[in-house]
C-alpha positions in Angstrom: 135.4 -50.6 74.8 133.4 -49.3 71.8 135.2 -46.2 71.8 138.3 -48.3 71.7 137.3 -49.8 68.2 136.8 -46.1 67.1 140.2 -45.2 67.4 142.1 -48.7 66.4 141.8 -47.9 62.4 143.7 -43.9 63.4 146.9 -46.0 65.1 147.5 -47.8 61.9 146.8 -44.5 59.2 149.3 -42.2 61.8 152.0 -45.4 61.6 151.7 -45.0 57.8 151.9 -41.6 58.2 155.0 -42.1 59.9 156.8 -43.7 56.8 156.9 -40.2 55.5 159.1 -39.0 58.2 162.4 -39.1 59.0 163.7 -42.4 60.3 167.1 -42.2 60.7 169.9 -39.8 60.2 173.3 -41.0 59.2 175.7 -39.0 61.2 179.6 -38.5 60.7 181.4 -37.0 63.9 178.4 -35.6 65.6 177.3 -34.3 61.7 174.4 -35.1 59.7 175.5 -36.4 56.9 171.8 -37.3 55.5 168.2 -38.7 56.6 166.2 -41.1 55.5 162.5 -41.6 55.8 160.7 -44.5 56.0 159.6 -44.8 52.4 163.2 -44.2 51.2 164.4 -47.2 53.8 161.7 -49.0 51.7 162.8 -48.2 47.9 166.4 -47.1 48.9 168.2 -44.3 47.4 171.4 -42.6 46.1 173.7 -41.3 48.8 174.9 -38.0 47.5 178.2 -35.8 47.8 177.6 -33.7 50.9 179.2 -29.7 50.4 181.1 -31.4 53.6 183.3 -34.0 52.0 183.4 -32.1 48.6 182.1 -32.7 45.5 185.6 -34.5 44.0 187.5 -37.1 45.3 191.4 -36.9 46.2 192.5 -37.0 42.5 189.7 -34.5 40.9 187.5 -36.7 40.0 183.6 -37.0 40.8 182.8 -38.9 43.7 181.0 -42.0 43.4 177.4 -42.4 44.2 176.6 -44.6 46.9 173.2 -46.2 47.4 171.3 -47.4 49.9 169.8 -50.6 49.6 166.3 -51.5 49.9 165.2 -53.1 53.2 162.6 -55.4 53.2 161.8 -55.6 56.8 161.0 -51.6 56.4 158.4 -52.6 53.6 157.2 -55.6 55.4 156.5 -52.9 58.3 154.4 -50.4 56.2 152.3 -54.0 54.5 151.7 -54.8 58.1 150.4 -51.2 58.9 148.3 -51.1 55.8 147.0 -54.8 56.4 145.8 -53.8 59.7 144.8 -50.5 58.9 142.1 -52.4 56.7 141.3 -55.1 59.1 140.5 -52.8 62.4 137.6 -52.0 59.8 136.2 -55.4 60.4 134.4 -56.2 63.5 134.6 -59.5 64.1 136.3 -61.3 67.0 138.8 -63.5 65.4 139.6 -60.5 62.7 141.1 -58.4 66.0 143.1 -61.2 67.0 144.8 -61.5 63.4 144.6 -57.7 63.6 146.7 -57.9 67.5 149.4 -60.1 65.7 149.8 -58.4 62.6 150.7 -55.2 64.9 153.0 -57.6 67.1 154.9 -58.3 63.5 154.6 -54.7 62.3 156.5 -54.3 66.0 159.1 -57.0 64.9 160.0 -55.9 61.7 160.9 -52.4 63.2 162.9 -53.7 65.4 165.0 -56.1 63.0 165.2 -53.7 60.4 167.3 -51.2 63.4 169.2 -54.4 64.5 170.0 -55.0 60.8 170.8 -51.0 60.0 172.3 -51.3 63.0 175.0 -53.6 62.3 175.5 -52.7 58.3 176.7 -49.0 59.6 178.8 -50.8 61.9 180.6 -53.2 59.3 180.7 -50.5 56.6 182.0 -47.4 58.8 184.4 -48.8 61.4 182.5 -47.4 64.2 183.4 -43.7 62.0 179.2 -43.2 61.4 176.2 -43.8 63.4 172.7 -44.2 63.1 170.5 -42.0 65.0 166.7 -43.2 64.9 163.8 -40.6 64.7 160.7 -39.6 65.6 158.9 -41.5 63.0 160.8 -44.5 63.7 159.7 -44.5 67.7 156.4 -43.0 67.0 155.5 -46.1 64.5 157.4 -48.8 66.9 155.2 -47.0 69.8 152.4 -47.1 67.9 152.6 -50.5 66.8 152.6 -51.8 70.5 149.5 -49.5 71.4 147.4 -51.0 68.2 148.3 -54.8 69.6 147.8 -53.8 73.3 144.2 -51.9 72.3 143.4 -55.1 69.9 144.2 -57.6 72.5 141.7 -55.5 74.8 139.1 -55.3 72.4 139.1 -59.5 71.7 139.1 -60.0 75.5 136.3 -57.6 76.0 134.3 -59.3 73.5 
């Protein structure tokens, strides 16, 4: 299990890694409209006129800019990454049991932050848009149930 320690601190730095990526693509039809990365799900961003729907509106004027919002789940994802990407450092047994759980919330957030997306493109679009999640997104959910599985192992072994 010592090599196991080793590699505990790389699952958390490739998650944050994965915040760089894309996370989600906002499609229209079958057409990608835009993507998003995980850091722009955390500070949110201005939705641009695509070359698709034009840069006017009906009536010749400029379209308006939509945003995105800010999610907090996303950023409560990347604190939990970072948190445990600092604690795996540690090696005591009690510090990989907080370390276990802090991946089993990363995990969470993920998941309620697509539940939540999920159900905004839903209200917003009529069922006219959909969300399609990324690599980065699975990667980082993946990622953050190998870190609590390979914590859990390495509390029980010690």
């Amino acid at each position: 299990m010592g090599s196991l320690k080793k590699f505990s601190p790389g699952f958390y730095g490739v998650i944050i890694l994965c915040f760089f990526m894309p996370f989600v693509n906002l499609t229209c039809s079958g057409q990608k409209i835009m993507s998003l990365s995980g850091f722009q799900l955390i500070t949110g961003t201005e939705v641009k006129a695509n070359e698709m729907f034009g840069e006017l509106s009906e009536n010749n004027e400029p379209r308006e800019k939509n945003e995105v919002d800010p999610q907090p789940l996303a950023l409560f994802a990347l604190i939990s990454a970072v948190a445990g990407l600092g604690l795996s450092f540690i090696r005591k047994k009690i510090i990989t049991l907080i370390t276990a759980a802090i991946s089993v919330l990363g995990f969470i957030f993920l998941i309620l932050l697509k539940v939540i997306l999920d159900g905004d493109a839903k209200l917003s679009a009529q069922n006219v848009l959909t969300l399609d999640y990324q690599f980065g997104y699975w990667l980082a959910v993946l990622l953050f149930i190998g870190s609590a599985i390979i914590q859990w192992f390495i509390f029980k072994d010690e």
